[in-house]
N, CA, C and O atoms as a DFTB+ gen file, in Angstrom:
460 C
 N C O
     1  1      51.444      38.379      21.567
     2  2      51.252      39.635      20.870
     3  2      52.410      40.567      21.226
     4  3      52.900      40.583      22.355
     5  1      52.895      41.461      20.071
     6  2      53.789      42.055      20.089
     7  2      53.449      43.332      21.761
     8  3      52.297      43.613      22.093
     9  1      54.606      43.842      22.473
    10  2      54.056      44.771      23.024
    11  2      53.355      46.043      22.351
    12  3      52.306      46.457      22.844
    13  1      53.958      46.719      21.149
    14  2      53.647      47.715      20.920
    15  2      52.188      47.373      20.238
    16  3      51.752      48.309      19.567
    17  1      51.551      46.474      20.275
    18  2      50.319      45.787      19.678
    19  2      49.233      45.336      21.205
    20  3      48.035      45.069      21.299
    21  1      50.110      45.404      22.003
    22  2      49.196      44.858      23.234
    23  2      48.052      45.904      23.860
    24  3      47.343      45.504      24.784
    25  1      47.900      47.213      23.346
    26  2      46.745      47.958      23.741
    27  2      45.753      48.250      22.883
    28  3      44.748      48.818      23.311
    29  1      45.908      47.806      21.130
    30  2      45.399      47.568      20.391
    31  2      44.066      46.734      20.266
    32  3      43.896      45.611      20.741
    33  1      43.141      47.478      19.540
    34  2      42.216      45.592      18.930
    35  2      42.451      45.417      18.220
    36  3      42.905      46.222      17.407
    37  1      42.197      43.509      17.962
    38  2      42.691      43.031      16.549
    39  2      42.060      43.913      15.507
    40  3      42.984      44.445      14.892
    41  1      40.745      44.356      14.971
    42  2      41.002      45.056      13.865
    43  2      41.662      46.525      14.123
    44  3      41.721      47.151      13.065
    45  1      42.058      47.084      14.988
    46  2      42.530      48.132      15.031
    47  2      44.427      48.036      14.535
    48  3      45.189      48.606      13.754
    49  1      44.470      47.145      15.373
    50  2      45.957      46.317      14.600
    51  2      45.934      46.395      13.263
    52  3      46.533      47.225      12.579
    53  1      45.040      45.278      12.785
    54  2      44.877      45.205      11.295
    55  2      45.156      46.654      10.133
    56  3      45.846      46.950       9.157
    57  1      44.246      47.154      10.902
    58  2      44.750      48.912       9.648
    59  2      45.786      49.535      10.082
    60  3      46.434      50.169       9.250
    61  1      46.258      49.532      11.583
    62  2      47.574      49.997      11.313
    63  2      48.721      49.453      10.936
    64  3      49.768      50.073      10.745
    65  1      48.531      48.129      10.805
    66  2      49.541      47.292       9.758
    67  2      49.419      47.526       8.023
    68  3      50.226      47.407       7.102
    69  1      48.060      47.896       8.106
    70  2      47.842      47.762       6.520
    71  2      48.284      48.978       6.478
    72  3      49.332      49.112       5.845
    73  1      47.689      50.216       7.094
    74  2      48.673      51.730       6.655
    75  2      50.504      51.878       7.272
    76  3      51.233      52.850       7.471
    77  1      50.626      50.919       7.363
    78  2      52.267      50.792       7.699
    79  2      52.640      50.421       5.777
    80  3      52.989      51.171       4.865
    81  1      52.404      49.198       5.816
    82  2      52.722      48.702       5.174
    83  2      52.429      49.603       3.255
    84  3      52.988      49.406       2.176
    85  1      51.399      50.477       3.650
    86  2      50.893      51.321       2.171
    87  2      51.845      52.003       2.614
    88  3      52.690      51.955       1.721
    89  1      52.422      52.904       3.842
    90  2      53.276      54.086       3.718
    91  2      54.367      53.826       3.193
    92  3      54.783      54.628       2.357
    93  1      55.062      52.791       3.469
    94  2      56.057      51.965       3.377
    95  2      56.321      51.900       1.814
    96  3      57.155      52.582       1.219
    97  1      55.605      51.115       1.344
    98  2      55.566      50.529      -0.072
    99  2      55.333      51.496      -1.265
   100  3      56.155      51.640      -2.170
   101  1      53.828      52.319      -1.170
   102  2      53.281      52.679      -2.065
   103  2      53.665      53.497      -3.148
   104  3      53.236      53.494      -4.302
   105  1      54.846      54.454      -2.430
   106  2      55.393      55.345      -3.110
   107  2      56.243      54.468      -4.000
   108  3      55.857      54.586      -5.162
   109  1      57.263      53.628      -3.882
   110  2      57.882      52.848      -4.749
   111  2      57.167      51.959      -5.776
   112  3      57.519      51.697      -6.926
   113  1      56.323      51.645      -5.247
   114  2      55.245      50.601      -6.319
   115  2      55.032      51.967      -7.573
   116  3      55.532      51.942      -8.698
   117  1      54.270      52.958      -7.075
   118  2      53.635      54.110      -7.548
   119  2      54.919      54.796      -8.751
   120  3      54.730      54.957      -9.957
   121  1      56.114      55.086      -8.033
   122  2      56.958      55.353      -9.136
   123  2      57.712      54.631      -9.587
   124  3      58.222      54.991     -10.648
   125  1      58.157      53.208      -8.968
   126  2      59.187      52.578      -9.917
   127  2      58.568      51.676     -11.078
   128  3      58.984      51.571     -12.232
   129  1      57.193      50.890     -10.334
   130  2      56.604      49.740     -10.785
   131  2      55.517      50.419     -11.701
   132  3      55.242      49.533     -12.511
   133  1      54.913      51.296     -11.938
   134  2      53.748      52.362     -12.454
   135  2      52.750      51.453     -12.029
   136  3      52.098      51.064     -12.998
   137  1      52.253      50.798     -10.585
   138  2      51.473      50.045     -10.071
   139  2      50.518      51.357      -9.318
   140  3      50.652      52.572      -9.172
   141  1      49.506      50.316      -8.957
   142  2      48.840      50.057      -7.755
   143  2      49.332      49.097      -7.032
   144  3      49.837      48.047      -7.430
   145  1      49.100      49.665      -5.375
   146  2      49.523      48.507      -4.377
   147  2      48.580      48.914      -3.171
   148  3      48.413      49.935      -2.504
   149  1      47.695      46.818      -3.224
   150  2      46.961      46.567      -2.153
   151  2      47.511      45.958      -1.127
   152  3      47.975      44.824      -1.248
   153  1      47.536      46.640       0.044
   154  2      48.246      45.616       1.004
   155  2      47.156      44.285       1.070
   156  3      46.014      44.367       0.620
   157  1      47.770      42.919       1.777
   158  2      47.365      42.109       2.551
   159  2      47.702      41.666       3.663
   160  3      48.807      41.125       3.627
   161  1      47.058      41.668       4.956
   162  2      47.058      41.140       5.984
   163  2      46.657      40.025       5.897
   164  3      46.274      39.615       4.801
   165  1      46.623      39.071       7.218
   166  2      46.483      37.673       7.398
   167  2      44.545      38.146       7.408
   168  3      43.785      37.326       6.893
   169  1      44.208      38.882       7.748
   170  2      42.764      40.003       7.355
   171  2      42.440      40.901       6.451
   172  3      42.921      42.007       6.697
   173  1      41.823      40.840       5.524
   174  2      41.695      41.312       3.674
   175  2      40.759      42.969       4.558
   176  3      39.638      42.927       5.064
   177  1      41.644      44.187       4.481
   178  2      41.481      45.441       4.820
   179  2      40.094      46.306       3.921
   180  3      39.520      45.784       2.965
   181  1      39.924      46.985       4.191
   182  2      38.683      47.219       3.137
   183  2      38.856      47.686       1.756
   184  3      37.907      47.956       1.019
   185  1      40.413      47.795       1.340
   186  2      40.769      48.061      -0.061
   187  2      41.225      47.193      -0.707
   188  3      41.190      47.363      -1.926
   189  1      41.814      45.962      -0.196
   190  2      41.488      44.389      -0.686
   191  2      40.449      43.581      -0.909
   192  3      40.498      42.633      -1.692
   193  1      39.311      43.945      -0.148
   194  2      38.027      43.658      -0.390
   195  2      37.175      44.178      -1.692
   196  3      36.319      43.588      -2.351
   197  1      37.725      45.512      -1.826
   198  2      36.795      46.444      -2.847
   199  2      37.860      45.976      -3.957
   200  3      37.496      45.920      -5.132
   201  1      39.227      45.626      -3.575
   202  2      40.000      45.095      -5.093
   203  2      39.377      43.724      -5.454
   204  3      39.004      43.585      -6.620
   205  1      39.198      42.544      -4.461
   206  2      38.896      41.646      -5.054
   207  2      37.336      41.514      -5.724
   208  3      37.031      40.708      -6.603
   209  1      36.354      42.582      -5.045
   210  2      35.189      42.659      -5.270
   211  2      35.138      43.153      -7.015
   212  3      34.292      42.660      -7.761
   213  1      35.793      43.812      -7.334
   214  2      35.617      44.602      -8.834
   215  2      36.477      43.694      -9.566
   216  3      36.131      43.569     -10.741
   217  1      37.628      42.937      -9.178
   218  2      38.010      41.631     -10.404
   219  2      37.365      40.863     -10.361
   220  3      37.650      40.023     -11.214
   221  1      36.329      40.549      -9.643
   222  2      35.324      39.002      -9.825
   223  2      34.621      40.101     -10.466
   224  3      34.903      39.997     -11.660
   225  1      33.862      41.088     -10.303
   226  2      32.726      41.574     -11.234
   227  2      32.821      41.852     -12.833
   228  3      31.900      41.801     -13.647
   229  1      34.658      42.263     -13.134
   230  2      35.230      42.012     -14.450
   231  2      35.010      41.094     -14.815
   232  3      33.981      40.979     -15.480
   233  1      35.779      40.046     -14.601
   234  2      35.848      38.645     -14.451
   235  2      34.852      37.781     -15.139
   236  3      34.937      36.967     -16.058
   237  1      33.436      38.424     -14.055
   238  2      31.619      37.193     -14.066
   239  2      31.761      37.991     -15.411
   240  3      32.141      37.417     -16.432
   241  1      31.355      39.726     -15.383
   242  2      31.194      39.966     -16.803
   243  2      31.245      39.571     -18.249
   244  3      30.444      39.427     -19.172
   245  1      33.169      39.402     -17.942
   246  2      34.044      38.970     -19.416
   247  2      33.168      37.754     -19.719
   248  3      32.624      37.649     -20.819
   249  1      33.017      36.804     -18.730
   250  2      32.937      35.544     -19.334
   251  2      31.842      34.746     -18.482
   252  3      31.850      33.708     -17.819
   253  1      31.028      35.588     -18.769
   254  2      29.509      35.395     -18.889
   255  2      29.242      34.362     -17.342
   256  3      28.228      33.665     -17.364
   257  1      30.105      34.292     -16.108
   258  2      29.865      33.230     -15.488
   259  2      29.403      34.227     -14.140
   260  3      29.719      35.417     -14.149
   261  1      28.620      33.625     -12.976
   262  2      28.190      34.202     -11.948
   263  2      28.712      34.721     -11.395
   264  3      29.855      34.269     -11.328
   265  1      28.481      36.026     -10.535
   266  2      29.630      36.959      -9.755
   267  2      29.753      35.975      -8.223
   268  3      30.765      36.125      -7.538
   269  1      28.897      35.202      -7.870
   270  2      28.991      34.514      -6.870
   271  2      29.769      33.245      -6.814
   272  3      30.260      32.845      -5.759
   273  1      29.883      32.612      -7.942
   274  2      30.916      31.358      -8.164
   275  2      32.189      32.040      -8.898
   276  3      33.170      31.314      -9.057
   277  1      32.251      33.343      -9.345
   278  2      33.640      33.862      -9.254
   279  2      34.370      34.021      -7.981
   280  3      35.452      33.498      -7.716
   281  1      33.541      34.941      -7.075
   282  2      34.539      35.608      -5.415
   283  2      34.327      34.438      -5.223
   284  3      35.101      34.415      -4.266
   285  1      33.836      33.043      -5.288
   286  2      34.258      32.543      -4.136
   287  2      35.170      31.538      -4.778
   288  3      35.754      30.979      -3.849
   289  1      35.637      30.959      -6.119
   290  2      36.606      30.526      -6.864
   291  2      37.843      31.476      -6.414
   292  3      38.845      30.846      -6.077
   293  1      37.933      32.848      -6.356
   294  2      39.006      33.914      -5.921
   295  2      38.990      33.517      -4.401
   296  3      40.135      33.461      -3.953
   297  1      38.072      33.244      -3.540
   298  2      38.925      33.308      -2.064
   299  2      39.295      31.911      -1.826
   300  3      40.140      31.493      -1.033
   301  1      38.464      31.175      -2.709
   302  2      39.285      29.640      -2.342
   303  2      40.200      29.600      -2.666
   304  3      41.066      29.057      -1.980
   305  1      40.571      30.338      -4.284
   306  2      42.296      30.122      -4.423
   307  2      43.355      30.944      -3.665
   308  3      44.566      30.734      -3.595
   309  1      42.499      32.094      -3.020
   310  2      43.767      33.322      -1.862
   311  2      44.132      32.356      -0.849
   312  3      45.316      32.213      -0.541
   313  1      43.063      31.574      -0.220
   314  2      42.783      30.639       0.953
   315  2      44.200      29.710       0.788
   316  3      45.333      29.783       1.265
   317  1      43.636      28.970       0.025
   318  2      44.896      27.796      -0.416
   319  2      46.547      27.860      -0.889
   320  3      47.499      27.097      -0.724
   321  1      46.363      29.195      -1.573
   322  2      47.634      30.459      -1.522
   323  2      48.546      30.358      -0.194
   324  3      49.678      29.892      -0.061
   325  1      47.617      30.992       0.808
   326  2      48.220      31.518       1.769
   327  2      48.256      30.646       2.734
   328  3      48.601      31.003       3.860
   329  1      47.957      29.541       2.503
   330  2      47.779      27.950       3.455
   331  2      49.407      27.635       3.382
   332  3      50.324      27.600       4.202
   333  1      49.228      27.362       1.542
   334  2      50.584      27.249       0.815
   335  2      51.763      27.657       1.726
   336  3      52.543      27.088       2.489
   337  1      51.525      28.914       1.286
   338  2      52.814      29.905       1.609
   339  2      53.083      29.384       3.400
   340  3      54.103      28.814       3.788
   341  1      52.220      29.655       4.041
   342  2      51.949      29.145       5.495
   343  2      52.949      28.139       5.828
   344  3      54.012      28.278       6.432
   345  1      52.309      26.902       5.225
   346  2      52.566      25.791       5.571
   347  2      54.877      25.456       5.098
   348  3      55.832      24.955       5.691
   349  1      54.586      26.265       3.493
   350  2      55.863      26.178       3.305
   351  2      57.279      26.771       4.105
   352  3      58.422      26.315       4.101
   353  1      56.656      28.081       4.845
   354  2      57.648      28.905       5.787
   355  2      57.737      28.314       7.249
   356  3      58.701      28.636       7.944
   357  1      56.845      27.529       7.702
   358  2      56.995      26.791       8.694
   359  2      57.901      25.696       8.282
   360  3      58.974      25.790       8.877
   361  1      57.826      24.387       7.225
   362  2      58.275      23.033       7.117
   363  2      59.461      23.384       5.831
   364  3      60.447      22.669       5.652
   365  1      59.196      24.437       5.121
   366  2      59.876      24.211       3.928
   367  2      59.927      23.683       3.028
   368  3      59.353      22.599       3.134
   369  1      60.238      23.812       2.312
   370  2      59.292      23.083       0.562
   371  2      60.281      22.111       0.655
   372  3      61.475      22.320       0.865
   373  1      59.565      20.707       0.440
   374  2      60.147      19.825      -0.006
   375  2      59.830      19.202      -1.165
   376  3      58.653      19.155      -1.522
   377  1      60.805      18.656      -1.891
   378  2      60.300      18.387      -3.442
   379  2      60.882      19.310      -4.804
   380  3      61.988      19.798      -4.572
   381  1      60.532      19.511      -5.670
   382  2      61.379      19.141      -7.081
   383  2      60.522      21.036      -7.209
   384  3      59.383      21.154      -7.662
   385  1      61.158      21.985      -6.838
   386  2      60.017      22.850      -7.548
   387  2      59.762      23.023      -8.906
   388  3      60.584      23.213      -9.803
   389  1      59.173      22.983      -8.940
   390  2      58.484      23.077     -10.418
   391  2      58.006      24.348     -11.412
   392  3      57.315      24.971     -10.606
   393  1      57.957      24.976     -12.433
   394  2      57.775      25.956     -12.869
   395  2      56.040      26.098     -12.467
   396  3      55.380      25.063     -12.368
   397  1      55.440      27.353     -12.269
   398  2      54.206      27.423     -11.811
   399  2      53.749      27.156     -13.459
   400  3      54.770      27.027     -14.134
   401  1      52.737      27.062     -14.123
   402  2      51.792      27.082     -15.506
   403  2      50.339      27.844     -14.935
   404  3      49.366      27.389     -14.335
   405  1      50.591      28.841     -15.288
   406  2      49.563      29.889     -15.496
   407  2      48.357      29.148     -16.165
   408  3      48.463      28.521     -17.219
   409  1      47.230      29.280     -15.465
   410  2      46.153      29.210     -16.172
   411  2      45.311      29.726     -17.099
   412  3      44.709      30.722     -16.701
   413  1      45.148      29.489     -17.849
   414  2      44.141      30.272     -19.601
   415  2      42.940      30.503     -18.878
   416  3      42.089      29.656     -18.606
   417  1      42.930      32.203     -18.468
   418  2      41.763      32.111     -17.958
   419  2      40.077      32.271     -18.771
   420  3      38.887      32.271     -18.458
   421  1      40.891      32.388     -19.892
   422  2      39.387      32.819     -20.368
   423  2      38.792      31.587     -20.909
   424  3      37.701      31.809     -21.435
   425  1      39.154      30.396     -20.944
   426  2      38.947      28.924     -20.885
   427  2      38.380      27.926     -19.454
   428  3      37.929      26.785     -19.359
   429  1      38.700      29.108     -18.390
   430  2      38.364      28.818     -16.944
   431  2      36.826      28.769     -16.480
   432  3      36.150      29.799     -16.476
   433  1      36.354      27.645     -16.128
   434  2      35.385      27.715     -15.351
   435  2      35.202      27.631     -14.201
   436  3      35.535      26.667     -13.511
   437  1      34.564      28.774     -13.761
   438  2      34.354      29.384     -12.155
   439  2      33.348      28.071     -11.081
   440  3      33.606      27.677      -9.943
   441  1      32.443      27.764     -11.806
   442  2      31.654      26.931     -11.400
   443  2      32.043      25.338     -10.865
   444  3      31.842      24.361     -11.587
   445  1      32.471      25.265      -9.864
   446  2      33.039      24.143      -9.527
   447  2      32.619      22.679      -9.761
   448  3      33.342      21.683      -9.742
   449  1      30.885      22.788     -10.055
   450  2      30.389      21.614     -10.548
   451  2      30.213      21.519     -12.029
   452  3      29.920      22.472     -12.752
   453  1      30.447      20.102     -12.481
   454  2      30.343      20.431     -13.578
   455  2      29.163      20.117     -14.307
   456  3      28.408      19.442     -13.607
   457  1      28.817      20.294     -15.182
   458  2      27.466      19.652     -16.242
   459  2      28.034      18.905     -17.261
   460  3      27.318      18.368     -18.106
């Protein structure tokens, strides 16, 4: 652990990384990008939580599927995301990259089993 982190608790760490990182950013997101900006930690802060909580509730809405097999279709894919990313900054991508193909979401089913 960093020193200036060593009198800290981990969630106390956590928000002052996440309000580093909003002071940092937000104003540029805010006027260059005409965004919103949620930070993420390696720990989802309580305004990443309330972001991902209201796109699964859009989401179940639009397309008629459960708010419970949405968030958890959304954290399995953040999960595997950030495994991704993980795994690639340690070993480095090896292989042919490939263009990503966006998924049609409104063709998407949340429900992992099928009928």
């Amino acid at each position: 652990m960093a020193p200036s982190n060593a009198s800290k608790s981990i969630p106390a760490m956590y928000i002052s990384h996440e309000s580093e990182k909003k002071r940092k950013y937000n104003s540029r997101v805010l006027n260059v990008e005409k965004a919103a900006f949620t930070p993420h930690n390696r720990c989802m802060g309580k305004e990443a939580v309330l972001f991902y909580k209201k796109a699964a509730e859009k989401i179940s809405n639009t397309t008629n599927q459960s708010y419970s097999d949405v968030i958890s279709y959304i954290r399995k894919r953040l999960r595997f995301e950030l495994l991704k990313t993980c795994l690639i900054s340690i070993r480095g991508y090896r292989g042919i990259m490939k263009k990503h193909e966006s998924e049609d979401m409104s063709n998407l089913d949340y429900n992992l089993i099928r009928e």
